[in-house]
C-alpha positions in Angstrom: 41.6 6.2 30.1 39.2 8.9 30.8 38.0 9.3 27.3 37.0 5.9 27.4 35.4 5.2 30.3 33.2 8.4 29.3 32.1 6.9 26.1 31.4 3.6 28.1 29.0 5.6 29.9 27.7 7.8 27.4 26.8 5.2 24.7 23.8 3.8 26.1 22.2 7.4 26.1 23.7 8.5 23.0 21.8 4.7 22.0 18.4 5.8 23.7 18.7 9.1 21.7 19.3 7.6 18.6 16.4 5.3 19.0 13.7 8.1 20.3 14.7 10.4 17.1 14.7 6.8 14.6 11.4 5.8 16.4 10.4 9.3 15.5 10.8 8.8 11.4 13.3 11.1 11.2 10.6 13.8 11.3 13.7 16.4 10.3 13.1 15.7 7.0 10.8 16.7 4.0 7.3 15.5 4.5 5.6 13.5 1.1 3.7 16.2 -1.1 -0.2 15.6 -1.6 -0.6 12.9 -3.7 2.6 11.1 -2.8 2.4 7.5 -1.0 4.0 5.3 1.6 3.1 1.7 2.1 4.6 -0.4 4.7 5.3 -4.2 5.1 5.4 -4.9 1.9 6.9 -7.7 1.1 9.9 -8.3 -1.2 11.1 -12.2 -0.1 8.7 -14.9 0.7 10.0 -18.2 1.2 10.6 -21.1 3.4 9.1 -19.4 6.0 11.1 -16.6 5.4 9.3 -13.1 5.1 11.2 -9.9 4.4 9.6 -6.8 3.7 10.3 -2.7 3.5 8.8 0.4 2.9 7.4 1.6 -0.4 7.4 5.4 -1.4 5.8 6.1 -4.9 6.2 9.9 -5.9 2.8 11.9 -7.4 4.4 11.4 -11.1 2.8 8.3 -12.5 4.0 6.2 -15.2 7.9 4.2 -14.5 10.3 6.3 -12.6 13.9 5.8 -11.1 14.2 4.5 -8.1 16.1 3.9 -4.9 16.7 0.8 -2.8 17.4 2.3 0.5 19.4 -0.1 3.2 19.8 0.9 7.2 22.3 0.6 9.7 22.8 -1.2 12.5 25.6 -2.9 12.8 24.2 -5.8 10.3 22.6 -7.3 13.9 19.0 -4.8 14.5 17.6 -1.4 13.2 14.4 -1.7 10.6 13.4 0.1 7.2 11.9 3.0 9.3 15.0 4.2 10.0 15.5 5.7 6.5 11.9 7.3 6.1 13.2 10.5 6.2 15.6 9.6 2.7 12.4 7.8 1.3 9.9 10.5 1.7 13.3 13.5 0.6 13.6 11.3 -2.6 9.6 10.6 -3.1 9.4 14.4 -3.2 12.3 14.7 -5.8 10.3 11.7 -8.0 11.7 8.7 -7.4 10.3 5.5 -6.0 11.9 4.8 -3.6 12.1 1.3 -1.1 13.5 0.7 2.5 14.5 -2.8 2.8 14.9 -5.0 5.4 17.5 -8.4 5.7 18.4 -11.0 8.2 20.8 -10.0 10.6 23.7 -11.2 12.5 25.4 -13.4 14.6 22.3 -15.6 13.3 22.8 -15.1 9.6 26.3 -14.4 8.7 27.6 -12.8 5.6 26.8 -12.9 3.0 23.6 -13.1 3.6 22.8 -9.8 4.5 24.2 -9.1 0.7 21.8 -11.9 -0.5 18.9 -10.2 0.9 19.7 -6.8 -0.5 20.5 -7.9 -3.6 16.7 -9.4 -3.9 15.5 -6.9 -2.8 16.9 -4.5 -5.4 15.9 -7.1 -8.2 12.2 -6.9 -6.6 12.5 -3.1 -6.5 13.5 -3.1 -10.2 10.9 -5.2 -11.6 7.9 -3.3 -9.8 5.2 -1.7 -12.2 5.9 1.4 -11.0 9.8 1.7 -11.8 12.2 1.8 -15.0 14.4 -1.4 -14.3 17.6 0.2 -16.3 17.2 3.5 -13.7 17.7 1.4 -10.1 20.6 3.2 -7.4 21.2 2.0 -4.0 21.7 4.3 -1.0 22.7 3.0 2.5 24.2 4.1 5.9 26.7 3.0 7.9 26.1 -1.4 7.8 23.8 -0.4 4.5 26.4 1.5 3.2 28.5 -1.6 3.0 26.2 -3.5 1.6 25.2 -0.8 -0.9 29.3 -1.1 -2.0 29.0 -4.5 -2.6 25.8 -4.5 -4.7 27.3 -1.4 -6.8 30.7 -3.4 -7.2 29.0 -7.0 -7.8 30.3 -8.6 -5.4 29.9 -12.1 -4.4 26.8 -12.3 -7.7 27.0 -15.8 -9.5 25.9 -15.8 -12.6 22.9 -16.7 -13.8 23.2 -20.3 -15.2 21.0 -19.8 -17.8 22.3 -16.6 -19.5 25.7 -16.7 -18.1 25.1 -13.0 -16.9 25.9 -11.6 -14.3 23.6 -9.9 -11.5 22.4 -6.3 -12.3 24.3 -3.8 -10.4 22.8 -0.1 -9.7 23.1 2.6 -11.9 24.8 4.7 -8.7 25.8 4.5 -5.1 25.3 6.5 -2.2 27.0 5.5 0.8 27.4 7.2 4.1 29.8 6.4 7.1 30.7 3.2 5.1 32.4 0.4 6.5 34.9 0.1 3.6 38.0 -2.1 4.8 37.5 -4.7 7.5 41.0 -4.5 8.4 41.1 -1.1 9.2 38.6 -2.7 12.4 39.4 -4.4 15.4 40.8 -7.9 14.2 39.0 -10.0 17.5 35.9 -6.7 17.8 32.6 -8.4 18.5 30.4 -7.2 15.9 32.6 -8.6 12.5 33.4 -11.4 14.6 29.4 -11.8 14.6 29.0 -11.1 11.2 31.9 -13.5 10.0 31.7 -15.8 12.3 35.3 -15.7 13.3 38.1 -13.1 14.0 40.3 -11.8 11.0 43.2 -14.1 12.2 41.1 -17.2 11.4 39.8 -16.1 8.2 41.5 -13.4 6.8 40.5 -14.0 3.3 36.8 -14.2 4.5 37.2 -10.6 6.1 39.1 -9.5 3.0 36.2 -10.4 0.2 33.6 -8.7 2.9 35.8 -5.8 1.9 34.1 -3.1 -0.2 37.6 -1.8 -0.9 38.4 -5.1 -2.7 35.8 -5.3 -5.0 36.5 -1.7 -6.1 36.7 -1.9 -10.3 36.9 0.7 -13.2 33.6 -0.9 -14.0 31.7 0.7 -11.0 28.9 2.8 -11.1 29.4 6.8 -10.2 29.5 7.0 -6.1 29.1 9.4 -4.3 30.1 8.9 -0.7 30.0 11.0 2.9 31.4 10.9 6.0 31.5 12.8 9.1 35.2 13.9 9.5 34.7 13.1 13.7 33.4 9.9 13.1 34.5 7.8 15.9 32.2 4.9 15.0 33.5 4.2 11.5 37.0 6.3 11.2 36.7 8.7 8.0 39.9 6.7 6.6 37.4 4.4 5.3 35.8 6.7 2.6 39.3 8.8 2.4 41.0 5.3 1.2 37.6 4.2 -1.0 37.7 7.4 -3.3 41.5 7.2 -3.5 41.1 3.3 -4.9 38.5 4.6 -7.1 39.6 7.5 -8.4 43.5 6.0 -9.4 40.8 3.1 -11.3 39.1 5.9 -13.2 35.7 5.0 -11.8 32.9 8.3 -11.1 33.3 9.2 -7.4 32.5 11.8 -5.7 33.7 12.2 -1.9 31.4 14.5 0.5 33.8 15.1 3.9 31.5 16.9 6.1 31.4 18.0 10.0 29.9 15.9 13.6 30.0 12.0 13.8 28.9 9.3 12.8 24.8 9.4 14.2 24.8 13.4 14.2 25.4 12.8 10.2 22.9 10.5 9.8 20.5 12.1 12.1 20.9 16.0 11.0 22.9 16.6 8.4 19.8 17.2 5.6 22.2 19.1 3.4 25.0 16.7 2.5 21.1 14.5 2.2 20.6 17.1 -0.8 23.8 17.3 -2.5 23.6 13.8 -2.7 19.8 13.5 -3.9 20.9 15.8 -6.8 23.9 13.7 -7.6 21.2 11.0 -8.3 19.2 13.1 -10.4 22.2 14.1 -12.6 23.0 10.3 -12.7 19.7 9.1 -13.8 19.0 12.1 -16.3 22.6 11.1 -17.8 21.7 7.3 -17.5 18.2 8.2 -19.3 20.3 10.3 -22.2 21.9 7.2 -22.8 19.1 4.7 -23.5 
C-alpha cells in the first residue's frame, strides 16, 4: 500500500523531470559533427487538413545513405519528434540519415492509426534523395517501440492493389522498453482502453492483433531489442517473451537486458544507445553485401 501511494505521489515529478531533460534534446548525447544537418517540421503527410511532420538529420557523407525512421514514446496519447534528438544526432554522426516522426495520438485516433502514420512515414523516409530505399530500419521507444514491431513484422499492411505486394518492411528493428503483449497489461487500464477504444474483455481479438508478439514470423528482420530489468512501466517480461518467440522461429534477434527503469533507460543509458547503433551498422553493411 505504501509502495503505491509513493509512486502516486512521485509520478508527477518523475513526469516534470522527464519533460525538463526531453525539452532539453537530450543534450547527454553526441552533438552533430561540422557539416552535419538537422531540419525541423518537415513534413512527411499532407492531407485533408492533415499535416504530420518530424525531424530530419542528414550525416556530412553525401550521396544515398541508410537510414533510420525514429518513433517516440508517450503512451501513443503526447510526446513529439524532439524527444529522440539525442538518437538522430548519435546516428547522423555514425552516417545515417536519420528522421523523427511524428503521428496522431490517442483516445482521438485509435489504432491502427498510429501504425498508419508510421508506416508513411517510413515510405516518405525511404523515397527521400538523400537515402538508399533497400537500406531503411526503424528504431522506437517505449509506444514507438511497439509501433516499430509492427512495421518490422508487417502487420496490419494491405497490399497494394496494383502489384499485389505487400508493404516494405525495414531492414532491422530496434526497440526499447517495448510494449510487446497487450495481455500482459491491465485488461480495463486507461491508456489501451484509449488506444483501443474498449477494454480487452470487449475486444479481445482487437487487443490481440495490436500485439507485437503475434505478428512475430521467421520472416522478420534482425532485432535487436533492450529493456531495463527494473522497469516498472513496461515489465521486462515483454522483451524476455519477444526474443523467446523469435528466437524458437529462427528469426535474427538480439536481446540487450540492462540496469534502471523504464525513463532512466531512455534518458541515460548512451551505451546500450551504442551497442545498438553498431548492430545497425553490421545490419546494413550485411544488407549492402547482399545487393
Amino acid at each position: 500500500m505504501l509502495a503505491r501511494q509513493w509512486r502516486r505521489l512521485a509520478r508527477p515529478h518523475l513526469a516534470a523531470l522527464t519533460a525538463s531533460v526531453l525539452a532539453a534534446g537530450c543534450a547527454l548525447g553526441p552533438s552533430l559533427p561540422d557539416g552535419a544537418q538537422t531540419l525541423n517540421d518537415i513534413a512527411f503527410l499532407e492531407q485533408d487538413g492533415i499535416r504530420l511532420t518530424g525531424d530530419l538529420y542528414l550525416p556530412v557523407a553525401e550521396g544515398r545513405r541508410p537510414a533510420v525512421l525514429l518513433i517516440h514514446g508517450g503512451g501513443w496519447r503526447n510526446g513529439d519528434p524532439g524527444q529522440m534528438a539525442h538518437l538522430g544526432r548519435r546516428l547522423a554522426a555514425a552516417g545515417f540519415v536519420a528522421y523523427s516522426t511524428s503521428y496522431r495520438f490517442a483516445p482521438e485516433y485509435r489504432h491502427p492509426t498510429q501504425l498508419a502514420d508510421v508506416r508513411d512515414a517510413m515510405t516518405w523516409l525511404a523515397e527521400h534523395d538523400r537515402v538508399d530505399p533497400d537500406r531503411v530500419a526503424v528504431w522506437g521507444y517505449s509506444a514507438g517501440a511497439h509501433l516499430a514491431l509492427l512495421l518490422g513484422f508487417g502487420a496490419e499492411a494491405d497490399a497494394d492493389a496494383e502489384t499485389g505486394s505487400a508493404p516494405r518492411r525495414p531492414v532491422a528493428v530496434v526497440a526499447g522498453g517495448s510494449p510487446s503483449d497487450f495481455e500482459r497489461f491491465d485488461p480495463n487500464g486507461r491508456l489501451l482502453v484509449n488506444l483501443m477504444g474498449a477494454a480487452r474483455d470487449e475486444d479481445p481479438e482487437g487487443w490481440r492483433r495490436a500485439s507485437p508478439i503475434h505478428w512475430a514470423d521467421a520472416q522478420s528482420p534482425p532485432i535487436y531489442l533492450y529493456h531495463g530489468r527494473q522497469d516498472r512501466v513496461v515489465d521486462v517480461g515483454h522483451s524476455r517473451e519477444l526474443e523467446a518467440r523469435l528466437d524458437g522461429l529462427g528469426a535474427s534477434v538480439h536481446y540487450d537486458e540492462v540496469a534502471w527503469g523504464h525513463f532512466w533507460v531512455f534518458l541515460g543509458n548512451r551505451s546500450v544507445e551504442q551497442r545498438a547503433t553498431n548492430f545497425l551498422k553490421q545490419t546494413f553493411n550485411d544488407n549492402g553485401a547482399r545487393r
